[in-house]
N, C-alpha and C positions, 0 to 999 in steps of 0.2 A: 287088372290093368284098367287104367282110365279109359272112358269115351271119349272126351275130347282129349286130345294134345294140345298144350300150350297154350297162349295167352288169344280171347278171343278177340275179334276184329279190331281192329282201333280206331277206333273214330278219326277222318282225314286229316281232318286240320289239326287236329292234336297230333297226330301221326308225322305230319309234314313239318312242324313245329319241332318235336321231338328233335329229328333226325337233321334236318337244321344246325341243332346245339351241340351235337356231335362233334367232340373235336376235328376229325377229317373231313368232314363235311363244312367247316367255316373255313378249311385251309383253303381247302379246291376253290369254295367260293370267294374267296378276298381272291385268289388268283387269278381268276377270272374276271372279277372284279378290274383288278389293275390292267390288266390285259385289255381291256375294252377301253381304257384311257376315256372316261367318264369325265368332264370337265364342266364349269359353272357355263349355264347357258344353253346346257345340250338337252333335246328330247328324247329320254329314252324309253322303250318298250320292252314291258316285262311280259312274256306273253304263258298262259296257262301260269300265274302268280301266286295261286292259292291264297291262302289267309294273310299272304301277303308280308310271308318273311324278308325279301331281299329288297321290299320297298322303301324301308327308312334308310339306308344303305346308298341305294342312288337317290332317292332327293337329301341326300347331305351332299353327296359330289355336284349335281345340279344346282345347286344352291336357289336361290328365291328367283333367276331367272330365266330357270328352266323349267322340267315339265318331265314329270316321270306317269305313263300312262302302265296301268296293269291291268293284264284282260284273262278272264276266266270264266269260264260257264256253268258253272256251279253256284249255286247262292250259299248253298251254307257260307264257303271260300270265301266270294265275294264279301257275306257279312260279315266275317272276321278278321279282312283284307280292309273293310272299311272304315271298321272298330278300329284299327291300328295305326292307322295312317290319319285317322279324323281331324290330330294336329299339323298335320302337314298340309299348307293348302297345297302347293305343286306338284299333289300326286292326286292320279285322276282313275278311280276304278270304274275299268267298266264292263258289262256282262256280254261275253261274245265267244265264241267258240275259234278256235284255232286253225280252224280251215276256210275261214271266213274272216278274218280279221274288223273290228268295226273301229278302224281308222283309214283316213285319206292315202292316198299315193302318196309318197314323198314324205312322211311325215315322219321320221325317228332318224335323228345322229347314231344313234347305237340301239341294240336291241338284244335281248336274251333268251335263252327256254333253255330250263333246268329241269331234267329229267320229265319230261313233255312225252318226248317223240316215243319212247318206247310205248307209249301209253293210244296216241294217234291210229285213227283208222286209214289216213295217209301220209307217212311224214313226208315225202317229195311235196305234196300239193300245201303240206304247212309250211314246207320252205320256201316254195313261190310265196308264198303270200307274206309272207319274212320281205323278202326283197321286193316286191309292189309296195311293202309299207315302210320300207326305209328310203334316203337318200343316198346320190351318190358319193360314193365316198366313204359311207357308213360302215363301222365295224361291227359283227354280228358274233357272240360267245353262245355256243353250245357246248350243252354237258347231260352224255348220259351213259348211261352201267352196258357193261356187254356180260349180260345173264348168265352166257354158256361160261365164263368165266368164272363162274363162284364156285368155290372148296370150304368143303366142310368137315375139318378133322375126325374122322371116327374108329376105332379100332375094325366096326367094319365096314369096308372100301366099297364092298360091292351097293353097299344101302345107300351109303352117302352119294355113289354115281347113281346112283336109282333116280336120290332124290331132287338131284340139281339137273340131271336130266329132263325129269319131269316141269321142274322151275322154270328153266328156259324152254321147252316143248309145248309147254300145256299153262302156266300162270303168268307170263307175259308175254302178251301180244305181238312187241317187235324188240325182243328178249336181245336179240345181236346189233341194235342199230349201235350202240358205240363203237364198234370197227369198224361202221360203216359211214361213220360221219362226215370222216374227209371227203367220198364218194358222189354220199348227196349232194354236200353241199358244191360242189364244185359244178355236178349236173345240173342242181338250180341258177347256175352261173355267179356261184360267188368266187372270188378267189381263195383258197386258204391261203392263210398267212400263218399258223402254226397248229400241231397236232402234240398233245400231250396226257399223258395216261397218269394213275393216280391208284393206288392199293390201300383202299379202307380197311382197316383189321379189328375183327373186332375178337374179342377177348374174355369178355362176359357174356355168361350162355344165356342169362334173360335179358338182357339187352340185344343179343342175336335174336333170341325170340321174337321179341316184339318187332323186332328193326325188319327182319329178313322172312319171318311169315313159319318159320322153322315148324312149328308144332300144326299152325293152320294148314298150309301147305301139306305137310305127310298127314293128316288127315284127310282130306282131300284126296291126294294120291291114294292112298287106301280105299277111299270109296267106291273109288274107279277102280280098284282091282289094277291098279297100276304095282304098288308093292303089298306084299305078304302082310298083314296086321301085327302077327304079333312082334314080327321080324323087326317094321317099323316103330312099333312101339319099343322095344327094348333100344333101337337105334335114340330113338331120340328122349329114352329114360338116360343112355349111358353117357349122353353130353352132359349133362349138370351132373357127374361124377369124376369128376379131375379136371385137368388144365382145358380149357377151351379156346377154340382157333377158329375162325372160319376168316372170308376175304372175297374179295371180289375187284374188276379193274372197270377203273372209271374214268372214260374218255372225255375231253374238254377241245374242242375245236374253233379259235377264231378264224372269222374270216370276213371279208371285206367286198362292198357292195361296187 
């Protein structure tokens, strides 16, 4: 049996890029997209942006007289957020963390965070700061995964809940905030104006791998004595032996300042 399981860490920005390209993942985001009614002239806020995928996207809706800010606290990110965007002047990255925001009051028609908050060591206090840095009026699109949701076809049941147990328990942080989106955001005093779910499926077991931490993950849990070794190794040797399934639901919430 192998030491490692599966593909090893992935480098973020390549990571966030990848998954990006995804065909379910461009669906949810032009949705989103449209839903935020992005118009010439408007400022809007990409906030925790990464390398800066969904940046050329709004300054096209923006056009030359608006202003698409992206903020993220990472430099690697930042520098491949700034690689990207270098021909656009109307997009303005800059380095700041999400519970702080480093823009004025009042300053975005619309604003974004895409898979952020599960990540966040507060998301309520990343929501205020959402709404300190938008205007009134403003529409605000959130979108992120509720972890206890994901399924992972395996002849056996009992490994696979072992293992998405452990996923949302123990490998992300705020693993349920997409059920809990309408909640926050309403506590932060936004209004919702619509709540919508979405079922990524994926179908190929290295592209699960890499996408979903499949191999990293149950090696991990094994460390910990969380599942049996060889138990989980045969689990996740018998995925790349027939049809592959897994899935998980993806919560998109606008709402309005």
């Amino acid at each position: 049996m192998p030491t490692t399981l599966g593909t090893p860490s992935p480098d973020q920005a390549a990571y966030m890029l990848r998954a990006a390209a995804d065909g379910a993942s461009r669906a949810y985001k032009q949705q989103l997209l449209d839903l935020l009614d992005v118009r010439p002239g408007h400022t809007v806020l990409d906030v925790g942006c990464g390398p800066g995928t969904d940046l050329p996207s709004l300054a096209e809706r923006v056009g030359d007289g608006g202003t698409v800010i992206g903020v993220d606290r990472d430099p690697a990110m930042l520098d491949r957020a700034r690689q990207r965007t270098a021909h656009l002047p109307v997009v303005d990255v800059r380095e700041g963390d999400a519970h702080a925001l480093p823009v004025e009051p009042g300053t975005a028609d619309r604003a974004r965070i895409d898979r952020v908050l599960m990540h966040v060591a507060d998301p309520e206090g990343v929501l205020a700061q959402l709404r300190t840095a938008t205007r009134h009026g403003a529409l605000i699109g959130l979108a992120e995964p509720d972890w206890d949701t994901l399924v992972v076809d395996a002849e056996d049941l009992d490994t696979s809940r072992a293992f998405t147990r452990y996923t949302a328990s123990e490998v992300v942080r705020n693993a349920t905030i997409g059920r809990g989106l309408a909640r926050h955001a309403s506590r932060a005093g936004f209004a919702v104006e619509a709540v919508l779910a979405t079922t990524p499926v994926f179908r190929d077991f290295a592209d699960a791998d890499h996408m979903l931490g499949l191999g990293r993950n149950m090696q991990r849990a094994i460390g910990e004595g969380r599942i049996d070794a060889a138990r989980g190794r045969q689990w996740f040797t018998s995925l790349s032996e027939g049809p592959f399934f897994a899935s998980f639901t993806l919560v998109t919430v606008v709402c309005s300042r």
